[in-house]
N, C-alpha and C positions, 0 to 999 in steps of 0.2 A: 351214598348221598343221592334224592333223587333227584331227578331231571326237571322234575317241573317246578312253575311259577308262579305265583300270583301277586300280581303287582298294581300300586298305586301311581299313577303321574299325575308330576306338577299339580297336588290340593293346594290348594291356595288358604292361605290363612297370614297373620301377623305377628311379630314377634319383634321387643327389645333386644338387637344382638349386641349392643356397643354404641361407642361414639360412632355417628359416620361421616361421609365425606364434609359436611357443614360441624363438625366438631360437639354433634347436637346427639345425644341417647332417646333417641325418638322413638314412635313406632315404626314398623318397618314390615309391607308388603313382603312375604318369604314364599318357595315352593318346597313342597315336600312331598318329595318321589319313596319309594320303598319296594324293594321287591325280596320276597320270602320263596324260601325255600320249601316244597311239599311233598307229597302224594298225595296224590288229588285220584288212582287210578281207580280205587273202590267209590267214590263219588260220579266218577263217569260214568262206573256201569248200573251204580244202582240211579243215577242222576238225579242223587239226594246230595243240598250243600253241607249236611251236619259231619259228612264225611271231610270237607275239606278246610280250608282256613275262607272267614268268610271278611272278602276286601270291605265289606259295609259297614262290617263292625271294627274292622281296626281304623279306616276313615274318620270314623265317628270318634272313637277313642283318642284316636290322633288331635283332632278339632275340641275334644272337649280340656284334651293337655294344655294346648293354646290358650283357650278360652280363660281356664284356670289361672294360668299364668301372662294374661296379658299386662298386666302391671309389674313381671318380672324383668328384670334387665339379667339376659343371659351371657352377657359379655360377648358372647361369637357365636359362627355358624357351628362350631365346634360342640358347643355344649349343646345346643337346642338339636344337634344329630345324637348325642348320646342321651339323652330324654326321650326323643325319639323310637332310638333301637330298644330302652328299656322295656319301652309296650310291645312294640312290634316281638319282644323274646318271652315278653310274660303268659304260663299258660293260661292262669285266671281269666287274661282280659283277648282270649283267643290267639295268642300267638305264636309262632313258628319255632323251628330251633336255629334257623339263621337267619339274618337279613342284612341287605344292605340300604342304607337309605342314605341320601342325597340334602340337602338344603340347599334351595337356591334361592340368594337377594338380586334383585335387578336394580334395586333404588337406593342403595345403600353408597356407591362407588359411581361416581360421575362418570370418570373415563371409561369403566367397563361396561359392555352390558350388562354380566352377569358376574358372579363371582359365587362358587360353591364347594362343600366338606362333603367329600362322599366317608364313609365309613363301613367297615364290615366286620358284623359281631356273631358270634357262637354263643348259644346259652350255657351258662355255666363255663366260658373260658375265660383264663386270664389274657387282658388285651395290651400288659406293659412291652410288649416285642412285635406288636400288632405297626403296620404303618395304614394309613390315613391317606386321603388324596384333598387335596387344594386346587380348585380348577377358577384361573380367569381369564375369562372370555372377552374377545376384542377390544383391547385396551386400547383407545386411538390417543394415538402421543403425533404433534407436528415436530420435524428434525429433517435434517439434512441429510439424504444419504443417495449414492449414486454415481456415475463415473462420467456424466455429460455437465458440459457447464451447468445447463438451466437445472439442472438439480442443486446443482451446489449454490447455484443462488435462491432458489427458492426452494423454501422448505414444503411439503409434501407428507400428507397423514401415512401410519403406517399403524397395522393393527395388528395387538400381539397377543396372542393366547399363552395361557402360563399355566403347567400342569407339575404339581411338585406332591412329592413322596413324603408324608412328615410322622414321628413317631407319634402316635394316637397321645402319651403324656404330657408333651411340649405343646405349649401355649405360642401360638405363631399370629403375629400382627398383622391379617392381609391388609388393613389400612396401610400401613406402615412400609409393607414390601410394594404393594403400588406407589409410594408415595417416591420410593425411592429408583424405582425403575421409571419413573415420569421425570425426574429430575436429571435421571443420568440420561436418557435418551434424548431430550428436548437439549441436551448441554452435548451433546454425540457429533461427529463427523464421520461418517464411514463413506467409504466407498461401493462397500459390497453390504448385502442382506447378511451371510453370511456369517461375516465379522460382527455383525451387532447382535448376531444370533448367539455368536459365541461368549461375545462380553458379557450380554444382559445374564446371561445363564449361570457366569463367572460371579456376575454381582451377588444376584440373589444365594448361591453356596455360600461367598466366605460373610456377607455381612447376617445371614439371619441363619445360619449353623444348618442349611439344608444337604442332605446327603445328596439325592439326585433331582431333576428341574429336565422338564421338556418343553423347548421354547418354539414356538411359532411362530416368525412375522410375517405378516402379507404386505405389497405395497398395491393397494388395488385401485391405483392410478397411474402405474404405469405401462401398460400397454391397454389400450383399447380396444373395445368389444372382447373383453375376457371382465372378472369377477373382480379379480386378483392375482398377484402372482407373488412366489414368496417361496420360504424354506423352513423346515424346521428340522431340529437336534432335540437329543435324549441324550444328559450329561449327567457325570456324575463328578465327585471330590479329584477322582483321578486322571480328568478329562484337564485338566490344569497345572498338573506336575509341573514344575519350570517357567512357568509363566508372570510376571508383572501382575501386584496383585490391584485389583481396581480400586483398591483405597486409596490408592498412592495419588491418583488423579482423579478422585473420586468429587466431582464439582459444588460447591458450594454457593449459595445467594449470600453471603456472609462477604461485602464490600471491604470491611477490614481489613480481611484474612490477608490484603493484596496488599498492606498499606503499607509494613515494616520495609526496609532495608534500599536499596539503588535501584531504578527503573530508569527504562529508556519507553519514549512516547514518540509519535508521529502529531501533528497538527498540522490541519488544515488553514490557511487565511483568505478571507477575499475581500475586497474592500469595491463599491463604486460611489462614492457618495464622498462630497470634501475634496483636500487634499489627499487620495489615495496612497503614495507612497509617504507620505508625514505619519498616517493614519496605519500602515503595517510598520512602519519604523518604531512607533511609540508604542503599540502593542507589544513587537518583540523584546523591547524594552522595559515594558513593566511585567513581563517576564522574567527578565532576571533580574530585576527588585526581588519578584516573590523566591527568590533561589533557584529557580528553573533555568537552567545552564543550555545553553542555544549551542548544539554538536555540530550542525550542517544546516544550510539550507538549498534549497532546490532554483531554479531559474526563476524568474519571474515573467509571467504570462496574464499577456491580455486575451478573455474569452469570452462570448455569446452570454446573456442571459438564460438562464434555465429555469424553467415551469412557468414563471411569469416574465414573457417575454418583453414588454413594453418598461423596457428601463435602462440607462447606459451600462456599457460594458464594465467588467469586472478586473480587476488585477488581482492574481492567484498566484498562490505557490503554496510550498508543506514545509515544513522544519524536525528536524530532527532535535528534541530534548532530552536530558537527564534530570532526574532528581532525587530527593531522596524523602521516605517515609512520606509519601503522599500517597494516598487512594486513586482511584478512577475518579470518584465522584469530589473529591479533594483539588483535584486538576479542572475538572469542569468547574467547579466555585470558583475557582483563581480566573477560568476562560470568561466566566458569565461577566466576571465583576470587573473584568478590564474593558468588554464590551460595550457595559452599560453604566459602568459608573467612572471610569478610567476616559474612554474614548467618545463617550452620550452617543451609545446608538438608540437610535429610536425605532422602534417594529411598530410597522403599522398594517402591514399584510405579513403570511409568510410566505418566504421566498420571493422578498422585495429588498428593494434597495436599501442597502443599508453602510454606516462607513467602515466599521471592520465585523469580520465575522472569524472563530476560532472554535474549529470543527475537531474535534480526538478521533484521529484515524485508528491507531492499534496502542494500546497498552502492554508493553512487553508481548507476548506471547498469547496473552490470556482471549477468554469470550466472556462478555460480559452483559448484562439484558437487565435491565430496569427501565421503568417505561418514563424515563427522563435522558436516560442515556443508555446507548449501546454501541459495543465494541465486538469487532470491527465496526466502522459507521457503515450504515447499513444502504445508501444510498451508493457507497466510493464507487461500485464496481460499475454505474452509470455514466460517471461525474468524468470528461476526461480532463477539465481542469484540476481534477483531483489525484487519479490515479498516474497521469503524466509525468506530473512532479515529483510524486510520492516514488517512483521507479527511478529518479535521479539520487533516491536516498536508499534503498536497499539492493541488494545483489541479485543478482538474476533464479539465485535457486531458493528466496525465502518464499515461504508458502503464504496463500490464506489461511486464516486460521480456521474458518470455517469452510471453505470449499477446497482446501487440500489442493490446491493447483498453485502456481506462481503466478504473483501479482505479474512479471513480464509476460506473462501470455495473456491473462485476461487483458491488458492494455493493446496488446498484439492483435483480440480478438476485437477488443470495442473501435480501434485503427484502422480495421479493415471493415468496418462495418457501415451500413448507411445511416446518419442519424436520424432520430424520430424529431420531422420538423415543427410536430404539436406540442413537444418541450422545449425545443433550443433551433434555432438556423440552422445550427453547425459545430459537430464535434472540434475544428481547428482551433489551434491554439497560436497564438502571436507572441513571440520573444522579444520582451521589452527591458533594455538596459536603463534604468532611470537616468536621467542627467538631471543634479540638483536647481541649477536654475530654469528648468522647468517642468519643474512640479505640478504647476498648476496650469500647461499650456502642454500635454503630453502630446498632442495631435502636431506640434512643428518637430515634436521630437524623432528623428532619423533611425533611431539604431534601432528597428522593429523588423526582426527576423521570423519568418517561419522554418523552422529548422527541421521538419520532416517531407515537406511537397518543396520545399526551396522557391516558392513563389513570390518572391521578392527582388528588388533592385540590390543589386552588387553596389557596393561605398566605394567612393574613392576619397582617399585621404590624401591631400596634396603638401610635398614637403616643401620647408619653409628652414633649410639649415642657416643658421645664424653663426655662422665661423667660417674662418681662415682655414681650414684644413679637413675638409668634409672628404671624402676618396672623388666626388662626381660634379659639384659644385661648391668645393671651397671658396671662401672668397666673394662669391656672387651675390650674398645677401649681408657681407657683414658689414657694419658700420652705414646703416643704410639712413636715409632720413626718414623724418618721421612721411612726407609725401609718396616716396618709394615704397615702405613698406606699405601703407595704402595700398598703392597701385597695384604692388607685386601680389596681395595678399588676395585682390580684387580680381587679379586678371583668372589667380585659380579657380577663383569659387566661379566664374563667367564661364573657367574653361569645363566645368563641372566637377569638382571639389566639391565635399560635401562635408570635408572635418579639413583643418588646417595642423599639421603637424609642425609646431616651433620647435627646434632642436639645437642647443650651445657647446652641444661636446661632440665633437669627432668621435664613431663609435667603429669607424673602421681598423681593421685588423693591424699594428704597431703603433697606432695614436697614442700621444698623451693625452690624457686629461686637461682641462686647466684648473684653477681652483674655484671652489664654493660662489666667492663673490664673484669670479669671472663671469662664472655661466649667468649668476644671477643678474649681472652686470649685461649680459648679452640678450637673455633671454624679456626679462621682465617690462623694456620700454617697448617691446612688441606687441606683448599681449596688451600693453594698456590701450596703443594706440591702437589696433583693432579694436578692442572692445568700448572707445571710450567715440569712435568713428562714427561723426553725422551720417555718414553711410548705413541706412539699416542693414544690408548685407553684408554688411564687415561684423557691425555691432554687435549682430545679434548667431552671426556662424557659430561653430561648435569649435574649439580652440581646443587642441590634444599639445601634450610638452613632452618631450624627449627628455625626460630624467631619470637616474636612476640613483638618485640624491634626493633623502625624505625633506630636507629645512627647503630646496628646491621645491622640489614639487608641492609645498604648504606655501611656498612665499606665491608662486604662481598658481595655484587654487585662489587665496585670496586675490589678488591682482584679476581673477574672473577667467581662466582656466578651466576648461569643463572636462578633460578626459589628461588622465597621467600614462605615458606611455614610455614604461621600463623596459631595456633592454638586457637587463641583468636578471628578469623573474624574481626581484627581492634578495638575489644572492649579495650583493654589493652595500647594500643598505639594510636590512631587515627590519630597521624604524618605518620604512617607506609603507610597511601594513600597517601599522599606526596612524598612519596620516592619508590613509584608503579608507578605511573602517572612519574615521573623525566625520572625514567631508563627503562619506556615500558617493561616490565619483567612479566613472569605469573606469578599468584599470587592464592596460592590454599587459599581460603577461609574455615576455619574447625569449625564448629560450637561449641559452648561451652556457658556456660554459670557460670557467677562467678570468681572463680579464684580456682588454684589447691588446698586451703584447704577447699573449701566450695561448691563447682562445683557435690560433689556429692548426695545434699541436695537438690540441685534445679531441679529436675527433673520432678515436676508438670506442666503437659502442657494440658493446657484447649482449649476450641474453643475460635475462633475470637472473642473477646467480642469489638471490634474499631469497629465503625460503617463508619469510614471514609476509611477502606480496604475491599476489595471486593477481593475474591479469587477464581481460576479458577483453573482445570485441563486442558490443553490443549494439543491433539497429532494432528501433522500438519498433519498428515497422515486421520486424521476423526475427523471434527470439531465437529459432535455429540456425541464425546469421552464424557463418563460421568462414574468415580466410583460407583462402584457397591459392595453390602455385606461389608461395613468395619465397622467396630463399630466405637464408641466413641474413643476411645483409640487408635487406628489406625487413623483417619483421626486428631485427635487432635494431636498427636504426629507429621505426617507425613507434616500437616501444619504449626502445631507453628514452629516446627526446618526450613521450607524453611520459613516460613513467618519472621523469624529475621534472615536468612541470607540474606533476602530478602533489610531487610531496613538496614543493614550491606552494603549491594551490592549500593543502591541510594545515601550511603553516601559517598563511595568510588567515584561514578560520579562524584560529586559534586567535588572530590578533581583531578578529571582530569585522571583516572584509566579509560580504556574501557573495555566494556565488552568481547571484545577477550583476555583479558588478564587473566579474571577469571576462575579460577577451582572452583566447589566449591565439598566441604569432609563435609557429615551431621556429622560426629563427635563419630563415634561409641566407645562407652568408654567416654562422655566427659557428664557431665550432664546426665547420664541415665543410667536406674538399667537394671536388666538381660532381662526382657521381653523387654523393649524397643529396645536395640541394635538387638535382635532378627528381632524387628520389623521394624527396619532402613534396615538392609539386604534384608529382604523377601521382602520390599516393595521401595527397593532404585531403581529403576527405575524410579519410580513415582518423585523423586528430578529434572528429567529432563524434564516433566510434568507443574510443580508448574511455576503458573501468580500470577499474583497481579496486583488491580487498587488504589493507594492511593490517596485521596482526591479529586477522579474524573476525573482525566487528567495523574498523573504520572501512567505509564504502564511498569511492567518490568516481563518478562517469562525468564525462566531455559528455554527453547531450546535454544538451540545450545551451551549449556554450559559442558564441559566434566566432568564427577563427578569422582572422588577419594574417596577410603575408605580404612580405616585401621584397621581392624579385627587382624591383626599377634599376639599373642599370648595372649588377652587380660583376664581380670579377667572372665568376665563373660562362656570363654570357660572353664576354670580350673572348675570352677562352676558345670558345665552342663557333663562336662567328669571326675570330678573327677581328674583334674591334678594341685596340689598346685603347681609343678615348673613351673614358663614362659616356660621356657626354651623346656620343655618337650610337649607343646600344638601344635607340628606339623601338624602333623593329622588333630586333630581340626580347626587349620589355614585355611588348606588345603581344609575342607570343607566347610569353611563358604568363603572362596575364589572362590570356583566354583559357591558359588550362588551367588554372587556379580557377575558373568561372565552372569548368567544365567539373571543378571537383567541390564545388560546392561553397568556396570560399564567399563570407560576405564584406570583407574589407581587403580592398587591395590599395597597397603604402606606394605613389609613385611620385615621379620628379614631373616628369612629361604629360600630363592632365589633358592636354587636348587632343592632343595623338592616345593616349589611353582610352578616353574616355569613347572613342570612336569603336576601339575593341570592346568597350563594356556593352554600348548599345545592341555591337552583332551577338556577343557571349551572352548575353540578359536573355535575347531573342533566338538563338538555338537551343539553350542548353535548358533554360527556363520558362520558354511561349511567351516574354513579355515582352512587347513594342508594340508604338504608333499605328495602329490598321489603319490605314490611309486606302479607300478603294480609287 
């Protein structure tokens, strides 16, 4: 064979190859290269052209092929190269005895530039064992792929060359094979170049029966002042032995496909406009009219306006749903129409005030892009009234689905981050526990926690026993007139009380109970006469009841009750979540265990021996938060008391209680001897810490839940100081109330209000920077 060449580049001419990217069999701008094989050596020395192949005349011959056939639709580059090589081998029309030629369209394929059939023929061989090449050049597809946040959030062009091996008789769709490497890469998450090098390479073998495929991608935006940078592979059939074949997750635009069978969803709500809490109440409500089953919900949080700042603040939170045979776009119809024909919201800017809004965070697992709706929502990982809450409903290792990180870390990162004050003030978020009779007066409403900088006033709740047999003040308020109790009720809130705690049952450790109508007989002429008191600061205080009796606590809800405050966690009554969920009311959860004659017996608390709960420490502030030095005895205690308030708290869900409603009080004095409550204090922080996974799916975290505790005069201080009277453990109080400050507590339960309330101002002001500057 000889050595030499004479070759054609890039003629330019036109040609029918097929439908192309617009679906249209047009003309089509084509290049056609050729280069033939010669001896040319007797032409060089005589340097006459009759000796060699002359490129003028096959040009020409080439062009008038065209010409001939410009009204032919050749279906592909495929055929209009074997037309080609025909002339190029004929000796009639001056031609060689090999050649290989090229076709190249540039305008035929959007995303590529180029796309072309090379081909290599012998005169007079047979070409059925002959292979072919298929070359597409810089396919630009935008996708996700990278190992740094800002990749994963932003997608970023990547440009892919694709060189495949194809048997000269097989008819091969390069429409079709673009169509579908555009679809799987634009729908792709990777991390690495690498990996996407090896899947696309995957796809293209098993879907269009190619033996081998060389893949190139470049990402030539991520490092600067270079071209590009990038990898490529040369793969064949056996480059994938054992491997997950890409059909299996091979992505579809087919919204259906998702509709069949059970789904779990994430939802966004925000509301500023109206009655805010009426207005997410009724939403979640015609929610489950449409069947959509409410699994968890998240805190509820007051937050800044975002993008269009001049408007009142917002009440946020997410919710966790199930349902069944509903779509993406199925869920969004049910969101729209509760919004706008359910609730009358009215839009008159975007990203204005409006009275509810119902955002689709994540649909099962999936990614979903239509330019109506997309999933994940495509804003969350801004939004920290979004992503906050949303972290109150999943476990610390579920991923994004498109940026392959955990949602607790991007929360982690946007937490530590400064916010952008040309969209929002202020990343901060405010923990609001609704109180129903004020609804529509949120600003007197007290119980507004920030529950990660702790920059708020500590509660005091001042008690108010109504019985003959309390452990510290029996006696002292019972049977009182209606004048007295005024007074008495008046002097706390003066002394800085901030909730009044009414309480009819001795909860001390061998008490009996009395019955039903006792208490109701004790309790009920109390709250009327506070709340019925020409006194506006009687009238109109915040009224907490010591029940753990549901007809109780519904007869004193009505009577104008604003907070139910259980000391049993629902163990004693379990209708008492019935009549939480009814009247929206906080609901302090207080742990215990047993009942008041046997409660001080049961104080053995072991490690997690269920193998179906999995327990977590989690601070949003540092997802690598992990205890450090606690012995047995501390981590056993400090988990078993949240791990059954825990599953105390999943049964309350179940009866329609949200989690903005719950306080929870680990129970200092209730089930646990002297070193334990020691060690509830020291280490009560940690209660607003405490996750749980039970049974692999249910997920429920203490953040964003405000914790109470009640230290005021209990046995185990009389103990430690030497003071057998209640009465007389002020001090004591006093100190173990500064560490509860010092540990983040935001309600502390005391007898002694004025002398307390002296330790709240110094604990507020060391532990938290807040007081009076007085220069």
């Amino acid at each position: 064979m000889s050595n030499d060449t004479v070759f054609i580049n890039n003629l330019s001419t036109s040609a029918i190859i097929g439908k192309d990217a617009w679906n249209q069999a047009s003309l089509q701008p084509i290049f056609i290269s050729a280069r033939l094989n010669t001896d040319f050596q007797q032409a060089s020395i005589a340097d006459d052209l009759k000796h060699s192949l002359n490129y003028a005349v096959l040009s020409r011959n080439i062009l008038e092929l065209m010409k001939i056939n410009e009204h032919k639709n050749f279906q592909s580059l495929h055929n209009v190269a074997e037309s080609v090589s025909r002339i190029m081998l004929d000796p009639k029309q001056g031609g060689g005895e090999q050649v290989e030629v090229i076709v190249k369209s540039t305008k035929s394929e959007i995303r590529a530039d180029s796309v072309e059939y090379k081909l290599n023929r012998t005169r007079g061989a047979a070409v059925s064992q002959i292979l072919d090449d298929i070359n597409i050049n810089s396919l630009k597809i935008l996708t996700v792929i990278g190992v740094f946040t800002y990749e994963k959030v932003q997608k970023q062009y990547v440009h892919i060359d694709l060189s495949l091996k194809v048997p000269s008789k097989v008819s091969i769709s390069i429409h079709q094979m673009i169509d579908d490497v555009v679809q799987y890469v634009e729908s792709s998450n990777f991390n690495t170049v690498e990996a996407l090098v090896m899947k696309i390479g995957q796809l293209i073998i098993e879907k269009h029966a190619i033996d081998s495929v060389g893949v190139k991608v470049i990402k030539p935006n991520a490092i600067p002042f270079t071209d590009g940078v990038g990898v490529s592979s040369y793969m064949t059939k056996d480059s994938f032995k054992g491997l997950q074949s890409t059909q299996s997750n091979f992505p579809t635009s087919d919204e259906n496909s998702t509709k069949n069978g059970d789904h779990t969803a994430y939802i966004a709500f925000g509301s500023n406009q109206g009655n805010q809490i009426k207005n997410i109440r009724e939403a979640l409500n015609y929610l489950e009219e449409a069947k959509i089953k409410i699994i968890s919900t998240s805190s509820l949080y007051i937050s800044k306006p975002m993008y269009y700042k001049d408007q009142p603040d917002f009440f946020n939170g997410v919710i966790q749903v199930s349902f069944k045979d509903l779509s993406p776009i199925d869920l969004m119809t049910i969101c729209k129409e509760i919004e706008y024909e359910r609730i009358n919201r009215m839009k008159k800017i975007n990203n204005g005030p409006r009275s509810i809004d119902l955002d689709i965070l994540l649909y099962d697992d999936i990614t979903f892009n239509r330019d109506d709706l997309i999933i994940p929502h495509k804003s969350m990982l801004e939004r920290s009234f979004v992503l906050q809450p949303l972290c109150e409903l999943i476990s610390p290792d579920v991923l994004h689905p498109v940026t392959a990180e955990p949602f607790h870390q991007h929360l982690a990162q946007m937490l530590n981050s400064q916010p952008d004050e040309t969209l929002q003030d202020s990343l901060d978020l405010l923990q609001i526990i609704p109180i129903p009779r004020l609804e529509l007066n949120h600003e007197k409403n007290p119980l507004k926690f920030d529950q990660l900088k702790y920059k708020h006033l500590t509660l005091i709740m001042g008690i108010m026993n109504i019985t003959p047999d309390s452990f510290s003040d029996g006696g002292d308020n019972y049977n009182m007139s209606a004048d007295v109790i005024e007074s008495t009720a008046l002097r706390l809130l003066d002394e800085g009380a901030t909730i009044l705690d009414i309480g009819g049952v001795s909860t001390r450790p061998g008490s009996i109970p009395p019955s039903e109508d006792e208490e109701l007989r004790r309790v009920l002429p109390v709250i009327k006469i506070i709340r019925e008191s020409k006194n506006e600061k009687l009238s109109t205080c915040l009224i907490s009841v010591d029940t753990y009796r549901a007809n109780v606590a519904e007869e004193c809800l009505k009577a104008g009750a604003d907070i139910i405050n259980d000391i049993s966690m629902g163990l004693y009554e379990p209708e008492i979540f019935h009549v939480i969920a009814k009247y929206g009311c906080p609901y302090i959860m207080n742990h215990t265990r047993g009942t008041t004659q046997t409660m001080s017996s049961l104080n053995n608390y072991e490690s997690n021996s269920n193998e179906d709960i999995v327990e977590y420490m989690i601070d949003p502030l540092n997802p690598s938060f992990n205890v450090k030095n606690w012995d047995s005895q501390v981590t056993n205690l400090i988990n078993g008391v949240s791990r059954e308030l825990g599953l105390q708290i999943f049964k309350a869900f179940k009866s329609g209680v949200r989690k903005w409603q719950v306080i929870i009080d680990p129970g200092v004095g209730f089930a646990k001897n002297l070193s334990q409550n020691l060690i509830v204090i020291k280490h009560a922080s940690y209660f607003k810490r405490y996750s749980m996974t039970v049974n692999g799916h249910s997920y429920l975290t203490f953040n964003g839940l405000a914790t109470l505790l009640g230290p005021s005069r209990k046995k185990f201080l009389g103990t430690l100081c030497n003071e057998p009277i209640a009465r007389e453990r002020v001090i004591s109080t006093g100190a173990t109330i500064m560490a509860c400050i010092q540990q983040n507590t935001d309600i502390v339960r005391v007898h002694d209000v004025k002398e307390v309330n002296k330790v709240v101002k110094l604990g507020d002001a060391l532990y938290k920077d807040i007081y009076e500057r007085k220069e």
